[in-house]
N, CA, C and O atoms as a GROMACS GRO file, in nm:
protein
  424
    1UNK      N    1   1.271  -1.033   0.060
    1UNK     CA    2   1.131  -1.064   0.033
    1UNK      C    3   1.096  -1.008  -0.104
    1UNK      O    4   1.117  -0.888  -0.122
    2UNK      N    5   1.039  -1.088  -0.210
    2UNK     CA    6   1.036  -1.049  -0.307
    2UNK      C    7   0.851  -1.041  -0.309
    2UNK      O    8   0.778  -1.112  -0.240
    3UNK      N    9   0.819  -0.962  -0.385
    3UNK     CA   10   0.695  -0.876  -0.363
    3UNK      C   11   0.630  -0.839  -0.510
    3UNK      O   12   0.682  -0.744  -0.567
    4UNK      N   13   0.525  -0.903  -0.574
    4UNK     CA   14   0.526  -0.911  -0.699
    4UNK      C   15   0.379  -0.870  -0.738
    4UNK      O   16   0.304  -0.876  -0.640
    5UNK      N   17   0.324  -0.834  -0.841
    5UNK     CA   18   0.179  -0.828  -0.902
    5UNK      C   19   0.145  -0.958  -0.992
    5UNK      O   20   0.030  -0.997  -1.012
    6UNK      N   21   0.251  -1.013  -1.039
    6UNK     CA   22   0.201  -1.130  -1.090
    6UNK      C   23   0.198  -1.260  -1.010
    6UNK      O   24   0.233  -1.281  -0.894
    7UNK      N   25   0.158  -1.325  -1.086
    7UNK     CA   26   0.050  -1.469  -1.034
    7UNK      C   27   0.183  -1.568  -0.963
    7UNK      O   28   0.185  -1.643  -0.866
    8UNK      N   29   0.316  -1.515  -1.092
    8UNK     CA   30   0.437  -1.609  -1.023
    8UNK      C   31   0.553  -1.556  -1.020
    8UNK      O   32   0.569  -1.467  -0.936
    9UNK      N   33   0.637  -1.584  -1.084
    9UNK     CA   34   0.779  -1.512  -1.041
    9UNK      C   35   0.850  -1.672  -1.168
    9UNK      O   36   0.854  -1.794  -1.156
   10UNK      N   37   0.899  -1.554  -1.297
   10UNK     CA   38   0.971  -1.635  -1.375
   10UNK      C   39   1.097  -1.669  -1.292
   10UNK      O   40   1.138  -1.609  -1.193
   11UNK      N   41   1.158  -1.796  -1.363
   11UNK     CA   42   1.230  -1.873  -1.293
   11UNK      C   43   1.235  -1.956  -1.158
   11UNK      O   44   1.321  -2.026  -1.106
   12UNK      N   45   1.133  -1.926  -1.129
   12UNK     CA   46   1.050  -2.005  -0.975
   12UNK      C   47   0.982  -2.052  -0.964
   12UNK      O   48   0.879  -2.048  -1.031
   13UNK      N   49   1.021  -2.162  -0.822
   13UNK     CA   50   0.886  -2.235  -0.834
   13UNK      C   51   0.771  -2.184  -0.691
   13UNK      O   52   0.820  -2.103  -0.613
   14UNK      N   53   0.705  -2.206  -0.678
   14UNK     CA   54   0.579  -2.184  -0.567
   14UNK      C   55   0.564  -2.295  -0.534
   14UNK      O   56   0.499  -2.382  -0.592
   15UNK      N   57   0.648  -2.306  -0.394
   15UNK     CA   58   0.666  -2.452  -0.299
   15UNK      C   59   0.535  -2.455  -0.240
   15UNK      O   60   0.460  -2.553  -0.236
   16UNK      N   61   0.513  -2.340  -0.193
   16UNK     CA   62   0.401  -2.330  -0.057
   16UNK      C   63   0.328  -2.215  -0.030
   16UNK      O   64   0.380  -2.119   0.028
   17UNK      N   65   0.211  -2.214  -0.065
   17UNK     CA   66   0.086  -2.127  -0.047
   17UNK      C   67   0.092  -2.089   0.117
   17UNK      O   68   0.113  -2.190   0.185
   18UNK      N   69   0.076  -1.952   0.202
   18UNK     CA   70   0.070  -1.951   0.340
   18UNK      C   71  -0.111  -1.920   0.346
   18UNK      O   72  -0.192  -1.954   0.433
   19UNK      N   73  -0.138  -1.815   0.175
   19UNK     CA   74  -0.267  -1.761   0.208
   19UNK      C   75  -0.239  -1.639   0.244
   19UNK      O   76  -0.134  -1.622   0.307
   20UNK      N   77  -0.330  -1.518   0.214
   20UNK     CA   78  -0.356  -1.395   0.172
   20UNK      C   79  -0.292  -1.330   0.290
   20UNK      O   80  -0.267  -1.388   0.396
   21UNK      N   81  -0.266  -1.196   0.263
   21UNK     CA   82  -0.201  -1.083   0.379
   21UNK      C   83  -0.217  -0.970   0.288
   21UNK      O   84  -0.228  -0.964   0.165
   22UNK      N   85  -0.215  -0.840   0.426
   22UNK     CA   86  -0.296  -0.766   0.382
   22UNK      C   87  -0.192  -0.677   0.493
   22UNK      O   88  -0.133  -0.713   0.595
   23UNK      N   89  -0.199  -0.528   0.411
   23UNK     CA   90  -0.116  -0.425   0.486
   23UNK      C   91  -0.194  -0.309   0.435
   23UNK      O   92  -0.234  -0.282   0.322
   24UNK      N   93  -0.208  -0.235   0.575
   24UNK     CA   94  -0.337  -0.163   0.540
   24UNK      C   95  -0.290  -0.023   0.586
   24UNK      O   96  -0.225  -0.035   0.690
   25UNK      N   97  -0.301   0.120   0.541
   25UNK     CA   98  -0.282   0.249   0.619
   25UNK      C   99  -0.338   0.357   0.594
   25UNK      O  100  -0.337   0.409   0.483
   26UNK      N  101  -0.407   0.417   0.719
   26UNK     CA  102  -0.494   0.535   0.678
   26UNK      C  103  -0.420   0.655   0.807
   26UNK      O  104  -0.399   0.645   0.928
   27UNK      N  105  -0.400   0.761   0.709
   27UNK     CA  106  -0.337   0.866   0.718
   27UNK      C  107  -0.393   0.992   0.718
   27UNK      O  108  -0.398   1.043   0.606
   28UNK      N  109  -0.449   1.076   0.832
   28UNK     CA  110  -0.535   1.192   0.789
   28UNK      C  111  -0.448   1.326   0.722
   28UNK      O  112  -0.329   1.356   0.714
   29UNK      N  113  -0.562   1.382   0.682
   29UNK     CA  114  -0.509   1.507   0.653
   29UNK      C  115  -0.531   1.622   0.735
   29UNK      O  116  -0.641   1.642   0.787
   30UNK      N  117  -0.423   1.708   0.753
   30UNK     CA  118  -0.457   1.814   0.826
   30UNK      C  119  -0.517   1.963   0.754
   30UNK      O  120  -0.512   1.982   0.632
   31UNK      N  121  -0.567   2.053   0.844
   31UNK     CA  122  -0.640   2.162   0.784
   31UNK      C  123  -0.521   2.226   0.715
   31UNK      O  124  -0.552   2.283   0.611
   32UNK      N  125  -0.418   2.229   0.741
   32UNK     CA  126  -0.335   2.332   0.685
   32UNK      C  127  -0.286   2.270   0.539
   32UNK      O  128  -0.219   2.339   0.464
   33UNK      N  129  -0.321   2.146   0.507
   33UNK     CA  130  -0.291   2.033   0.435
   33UNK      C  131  -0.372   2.045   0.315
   33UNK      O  132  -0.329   2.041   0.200
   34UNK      N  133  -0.522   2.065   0.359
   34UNK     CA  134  -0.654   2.065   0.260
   34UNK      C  135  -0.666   2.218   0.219
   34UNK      O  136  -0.745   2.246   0.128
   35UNK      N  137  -0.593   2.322   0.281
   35UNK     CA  138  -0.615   2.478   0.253
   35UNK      C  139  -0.493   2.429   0.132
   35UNK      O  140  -0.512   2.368   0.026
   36UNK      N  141  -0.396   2.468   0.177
   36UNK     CA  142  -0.300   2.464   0.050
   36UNK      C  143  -0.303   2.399  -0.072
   36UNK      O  144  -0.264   2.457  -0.173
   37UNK      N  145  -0.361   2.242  -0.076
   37UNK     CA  146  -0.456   2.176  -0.130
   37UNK      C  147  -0.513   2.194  -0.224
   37UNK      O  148  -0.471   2.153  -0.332
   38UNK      N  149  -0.683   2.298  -0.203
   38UNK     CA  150  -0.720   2.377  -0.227
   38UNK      C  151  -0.669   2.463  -0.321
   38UNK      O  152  -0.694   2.430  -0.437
   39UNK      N  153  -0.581   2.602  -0.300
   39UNK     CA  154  -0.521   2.668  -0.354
   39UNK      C  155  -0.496   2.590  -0.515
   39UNK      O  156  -0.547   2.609  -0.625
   40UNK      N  157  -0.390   2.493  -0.462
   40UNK     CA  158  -0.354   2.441  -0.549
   40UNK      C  159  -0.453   2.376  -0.676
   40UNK      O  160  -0.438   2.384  -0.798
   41UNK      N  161  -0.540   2.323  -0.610
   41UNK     CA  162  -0.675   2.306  -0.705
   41UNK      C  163  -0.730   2.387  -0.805
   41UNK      O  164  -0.771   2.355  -0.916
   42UNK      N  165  -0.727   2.548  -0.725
   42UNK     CA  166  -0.791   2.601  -0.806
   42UNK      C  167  -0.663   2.702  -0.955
   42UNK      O  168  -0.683   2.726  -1.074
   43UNK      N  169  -0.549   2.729  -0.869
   43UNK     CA  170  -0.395   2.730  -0.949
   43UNK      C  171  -0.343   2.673  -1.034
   43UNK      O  172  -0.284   2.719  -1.131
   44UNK      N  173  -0.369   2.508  -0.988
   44UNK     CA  174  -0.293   2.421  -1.077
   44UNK      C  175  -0.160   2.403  -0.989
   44UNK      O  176  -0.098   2.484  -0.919
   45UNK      N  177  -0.137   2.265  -1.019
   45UNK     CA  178  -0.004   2.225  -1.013
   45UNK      C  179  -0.022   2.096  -0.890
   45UNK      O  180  -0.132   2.044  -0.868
   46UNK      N  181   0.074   2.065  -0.835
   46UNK     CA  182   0.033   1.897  -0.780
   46UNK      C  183   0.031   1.954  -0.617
   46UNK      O  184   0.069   2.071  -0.614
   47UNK      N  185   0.004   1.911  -0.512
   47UNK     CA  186   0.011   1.872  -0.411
   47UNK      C  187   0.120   1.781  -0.344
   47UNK      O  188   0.116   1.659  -0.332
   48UNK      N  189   0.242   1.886  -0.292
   48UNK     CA  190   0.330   1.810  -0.268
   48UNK      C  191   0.278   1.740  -0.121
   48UNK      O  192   0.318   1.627  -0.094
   49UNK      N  193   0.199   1.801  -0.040
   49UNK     CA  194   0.183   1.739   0.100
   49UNK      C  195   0.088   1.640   0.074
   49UNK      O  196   0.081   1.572   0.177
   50UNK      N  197   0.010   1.595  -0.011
   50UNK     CA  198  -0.084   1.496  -0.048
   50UNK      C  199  -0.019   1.384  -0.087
   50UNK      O  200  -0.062   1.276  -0.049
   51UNK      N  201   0.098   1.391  -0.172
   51UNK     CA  202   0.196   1.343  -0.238
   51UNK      C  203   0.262   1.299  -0.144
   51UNK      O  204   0.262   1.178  -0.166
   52UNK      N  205   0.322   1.316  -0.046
   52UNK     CA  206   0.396   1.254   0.056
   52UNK      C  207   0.334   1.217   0.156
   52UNK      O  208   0.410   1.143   0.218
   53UNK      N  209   0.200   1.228   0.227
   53UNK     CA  210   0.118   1.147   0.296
   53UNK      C  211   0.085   1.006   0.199
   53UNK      O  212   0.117   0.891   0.232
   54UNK      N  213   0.027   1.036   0.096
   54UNK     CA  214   0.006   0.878   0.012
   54UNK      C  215   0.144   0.822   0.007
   54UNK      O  216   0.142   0.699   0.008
   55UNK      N  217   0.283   0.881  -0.001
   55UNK     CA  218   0.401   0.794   0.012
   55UNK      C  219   0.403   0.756   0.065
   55UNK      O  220   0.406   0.636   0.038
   56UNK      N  221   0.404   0.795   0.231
   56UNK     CA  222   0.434   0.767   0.406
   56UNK      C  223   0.322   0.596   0.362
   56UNK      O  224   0.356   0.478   0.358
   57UNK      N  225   0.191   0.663   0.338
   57UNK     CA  226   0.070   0.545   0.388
   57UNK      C  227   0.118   0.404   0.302
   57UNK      O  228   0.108   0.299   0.365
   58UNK      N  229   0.170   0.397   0.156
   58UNK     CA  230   0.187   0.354   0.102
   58UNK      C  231   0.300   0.246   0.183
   58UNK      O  232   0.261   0.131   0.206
   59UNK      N  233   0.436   0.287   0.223
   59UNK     CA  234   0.515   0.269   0.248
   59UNK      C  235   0.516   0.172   0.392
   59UNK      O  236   0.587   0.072   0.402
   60UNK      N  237   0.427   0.217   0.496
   60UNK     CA  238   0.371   0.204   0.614
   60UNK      C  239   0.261   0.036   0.551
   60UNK      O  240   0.255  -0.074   0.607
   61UNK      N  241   0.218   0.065   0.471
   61UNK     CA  242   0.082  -0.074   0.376
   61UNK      C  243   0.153  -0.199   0.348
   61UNK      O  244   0.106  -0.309   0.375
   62UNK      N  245   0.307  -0.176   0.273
   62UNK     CA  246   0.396  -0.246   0.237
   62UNK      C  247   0.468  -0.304   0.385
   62UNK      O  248   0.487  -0.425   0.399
   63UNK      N  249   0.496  -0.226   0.469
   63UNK     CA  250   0.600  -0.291   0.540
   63UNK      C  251   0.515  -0.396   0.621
   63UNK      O  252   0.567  -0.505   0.648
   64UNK      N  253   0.378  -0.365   0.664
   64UNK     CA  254   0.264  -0.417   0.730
   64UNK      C  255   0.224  -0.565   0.634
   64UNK      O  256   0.180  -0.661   0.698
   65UNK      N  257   0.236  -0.574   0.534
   65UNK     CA  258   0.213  -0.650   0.432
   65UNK      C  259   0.391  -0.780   0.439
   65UNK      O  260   0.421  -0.897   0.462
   66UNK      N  261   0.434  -0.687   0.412
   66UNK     CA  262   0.605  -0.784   0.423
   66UNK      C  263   0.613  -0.840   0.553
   66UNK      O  264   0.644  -0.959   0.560
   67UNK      N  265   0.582  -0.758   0.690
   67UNK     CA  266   0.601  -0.817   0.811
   67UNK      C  267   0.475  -0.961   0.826
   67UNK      O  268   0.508  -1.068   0.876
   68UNK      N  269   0.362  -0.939   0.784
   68UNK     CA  270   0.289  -1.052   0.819
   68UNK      C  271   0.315  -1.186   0.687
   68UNK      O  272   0.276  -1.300   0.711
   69UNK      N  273   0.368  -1.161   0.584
   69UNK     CA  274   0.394  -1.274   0.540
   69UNK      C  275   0.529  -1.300   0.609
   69UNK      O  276   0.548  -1.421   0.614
   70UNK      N  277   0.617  -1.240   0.656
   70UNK     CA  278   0.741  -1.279   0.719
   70UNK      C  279   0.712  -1.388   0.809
   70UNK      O  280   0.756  -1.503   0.804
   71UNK      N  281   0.606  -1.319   0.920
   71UNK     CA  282   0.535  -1.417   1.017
   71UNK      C  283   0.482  -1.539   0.965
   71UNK      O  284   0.480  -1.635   1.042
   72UNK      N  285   0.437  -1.553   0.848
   72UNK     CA  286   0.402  -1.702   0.811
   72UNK      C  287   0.483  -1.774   0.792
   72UNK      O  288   0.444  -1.887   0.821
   73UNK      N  289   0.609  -1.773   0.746
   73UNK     CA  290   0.744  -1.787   0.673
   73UNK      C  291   0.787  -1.781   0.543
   73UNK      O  292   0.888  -1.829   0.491
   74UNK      N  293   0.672  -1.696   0.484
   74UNK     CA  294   0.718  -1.673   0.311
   74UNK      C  295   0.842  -1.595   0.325
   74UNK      O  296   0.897  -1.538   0.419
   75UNK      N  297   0.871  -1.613   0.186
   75UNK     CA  298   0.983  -1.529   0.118
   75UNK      C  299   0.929  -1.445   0.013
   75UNK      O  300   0.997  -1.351  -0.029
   76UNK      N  301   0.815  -1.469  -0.032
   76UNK     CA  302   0.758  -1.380  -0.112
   76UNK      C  303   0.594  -1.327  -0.124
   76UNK      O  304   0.521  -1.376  -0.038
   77UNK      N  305   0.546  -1.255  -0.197
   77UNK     CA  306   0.400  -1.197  -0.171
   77UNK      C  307   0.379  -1.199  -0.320
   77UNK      O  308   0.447  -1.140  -0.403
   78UNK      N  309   0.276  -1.274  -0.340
   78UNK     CA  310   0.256  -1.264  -0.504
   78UNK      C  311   0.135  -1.239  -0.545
   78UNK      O  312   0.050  -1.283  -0.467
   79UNK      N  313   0.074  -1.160  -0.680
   79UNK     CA  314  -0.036  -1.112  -0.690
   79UNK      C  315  -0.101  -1.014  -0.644
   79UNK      O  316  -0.223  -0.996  -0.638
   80UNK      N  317   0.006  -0.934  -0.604
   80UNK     CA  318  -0.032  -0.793  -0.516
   80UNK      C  319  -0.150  -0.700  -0.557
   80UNK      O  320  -0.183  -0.692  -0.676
   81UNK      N  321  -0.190  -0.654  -0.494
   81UNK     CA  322  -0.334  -0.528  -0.581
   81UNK      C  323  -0.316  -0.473  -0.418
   81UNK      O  324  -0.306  -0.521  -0.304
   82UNK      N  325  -0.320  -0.334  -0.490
   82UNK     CA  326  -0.250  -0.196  -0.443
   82UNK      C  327  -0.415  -0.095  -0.430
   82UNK      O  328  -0.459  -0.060  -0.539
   83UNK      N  329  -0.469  -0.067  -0.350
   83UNK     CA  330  -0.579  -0.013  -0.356
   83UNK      C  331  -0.586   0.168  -0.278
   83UNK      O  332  -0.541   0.181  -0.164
   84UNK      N  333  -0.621   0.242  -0.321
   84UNK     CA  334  -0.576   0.378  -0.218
   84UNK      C  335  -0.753   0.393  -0.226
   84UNK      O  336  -0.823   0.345  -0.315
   85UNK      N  337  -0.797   0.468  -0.114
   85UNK     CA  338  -0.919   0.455  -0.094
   85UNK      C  339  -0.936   0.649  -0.013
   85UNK      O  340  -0.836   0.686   0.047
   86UNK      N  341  -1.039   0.734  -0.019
   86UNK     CA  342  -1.025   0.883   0.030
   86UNK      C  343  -1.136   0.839   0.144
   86UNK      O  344  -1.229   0.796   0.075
   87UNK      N  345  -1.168   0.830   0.252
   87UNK     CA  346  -1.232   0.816   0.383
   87UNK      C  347  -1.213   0.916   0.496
   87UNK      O  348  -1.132   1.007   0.512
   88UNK      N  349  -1.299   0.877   0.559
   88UNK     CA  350  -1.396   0.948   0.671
   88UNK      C  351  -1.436   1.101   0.666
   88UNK      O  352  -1.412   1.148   0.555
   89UNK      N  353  -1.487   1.186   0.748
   89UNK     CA  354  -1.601   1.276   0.717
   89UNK      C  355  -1.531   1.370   0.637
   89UNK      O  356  -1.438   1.447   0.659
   90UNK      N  357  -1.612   1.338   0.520
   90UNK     CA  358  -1.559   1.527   0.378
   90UNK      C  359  -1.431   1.432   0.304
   90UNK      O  360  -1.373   1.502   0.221
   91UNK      N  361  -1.381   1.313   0.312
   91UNK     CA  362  -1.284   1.274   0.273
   91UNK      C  363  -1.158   1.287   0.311
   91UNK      O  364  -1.066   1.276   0.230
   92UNK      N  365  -1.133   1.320   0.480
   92UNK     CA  366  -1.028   1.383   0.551
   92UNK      C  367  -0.906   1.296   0.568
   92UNK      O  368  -0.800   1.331   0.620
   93UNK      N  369  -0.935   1.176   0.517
   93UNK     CA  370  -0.788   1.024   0.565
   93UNK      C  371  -0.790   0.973   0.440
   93UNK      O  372  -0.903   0.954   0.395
   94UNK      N  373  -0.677   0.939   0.354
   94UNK     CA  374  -0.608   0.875   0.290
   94UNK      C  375  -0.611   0.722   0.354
   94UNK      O  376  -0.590   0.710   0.474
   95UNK      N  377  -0.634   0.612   0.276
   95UNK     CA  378  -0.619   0.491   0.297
   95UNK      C  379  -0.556   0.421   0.194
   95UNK      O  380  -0.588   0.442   0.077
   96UNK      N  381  -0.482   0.351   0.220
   96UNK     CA  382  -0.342   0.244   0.065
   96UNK      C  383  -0.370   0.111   0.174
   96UNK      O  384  -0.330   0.109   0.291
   97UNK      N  385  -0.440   0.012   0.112
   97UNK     CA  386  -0.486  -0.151   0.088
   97UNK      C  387  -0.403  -0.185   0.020
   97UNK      O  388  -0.388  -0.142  -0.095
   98UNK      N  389  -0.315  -0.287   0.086
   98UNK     CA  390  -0.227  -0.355  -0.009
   98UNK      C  391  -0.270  -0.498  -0.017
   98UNK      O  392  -0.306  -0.519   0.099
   99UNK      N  393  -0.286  -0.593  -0.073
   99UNK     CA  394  -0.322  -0.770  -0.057
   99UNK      C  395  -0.233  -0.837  -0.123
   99UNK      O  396  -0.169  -0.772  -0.204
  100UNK      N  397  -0.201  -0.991  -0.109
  100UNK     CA  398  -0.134  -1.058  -0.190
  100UNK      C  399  -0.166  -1.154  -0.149
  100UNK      O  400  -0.258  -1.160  -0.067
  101UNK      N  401  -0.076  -1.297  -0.210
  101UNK     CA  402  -0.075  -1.392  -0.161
  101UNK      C  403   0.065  -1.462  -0.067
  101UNK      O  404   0.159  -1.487  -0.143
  102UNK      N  405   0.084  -1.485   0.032
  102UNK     CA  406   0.205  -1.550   0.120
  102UNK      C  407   0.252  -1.663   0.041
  102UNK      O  408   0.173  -1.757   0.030
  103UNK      N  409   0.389  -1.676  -0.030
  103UNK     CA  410   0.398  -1.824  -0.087
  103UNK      C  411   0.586  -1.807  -0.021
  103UNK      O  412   0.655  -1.712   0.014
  104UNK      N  413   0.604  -1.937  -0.029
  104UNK     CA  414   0.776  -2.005  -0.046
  104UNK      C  415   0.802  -2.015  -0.185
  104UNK      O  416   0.724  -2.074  -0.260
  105UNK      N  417   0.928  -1.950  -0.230
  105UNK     CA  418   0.943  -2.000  -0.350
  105UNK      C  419   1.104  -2.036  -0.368
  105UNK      O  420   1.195  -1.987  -0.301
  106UNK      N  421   1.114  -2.116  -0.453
  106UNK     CA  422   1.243  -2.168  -0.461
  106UNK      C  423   1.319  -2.165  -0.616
  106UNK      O  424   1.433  -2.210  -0.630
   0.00000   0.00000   0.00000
């Protein structure tokens, strides 16, 4: 499954439009997650557990995204937009929106 941000895919053609799909994942954070976090905020330096929850969600957005154009019968997802979003109370869940379009290409 080829999986793209642009509109097409050089050397291909776009047989067949299925229409939009969408892979979606929200991932909370835990207290021990937002303390260290924290720390780090005020220290400096990155957030490795923040960093690997947005991987997991990311990863989890994509496969959710590949499996439902699979179900249409594309071979590919084109025009992708990648969205990460910070939700629910105080900003406690990580969310990664993935969209595209379902096409056949040959």
């Amino acid at each position: 499954m080829l999986i793209t941000t642009t509109n097409s895919v050089e050397g291909k053609s776009i047989e067949q439009y299925y229409g939009i799909v969408i892979g979606e994942a929200i991932m909370g954070a835990n207290v021990f997650k937002d303390l260290f976090a924290s720390i780090r905020d005020i220290v400096g330096g990155r957030s490795g557990s923040y960093e690997a929850e947005l991987t997991k969600a990311r990863k989890v957005a994509f496969a959710e995204l590949q499996q439902e154009a699979l179900l249409l019968g594309a071979n590919a997802v084109v025009g992708v937009d990648l969205d990460y979003e910070v939700v629910g109370q105080n900003g406690s869940m990580l969310m990664v929106s993935i969209s595209g379009t379902a096409v056949k290409i040959s």
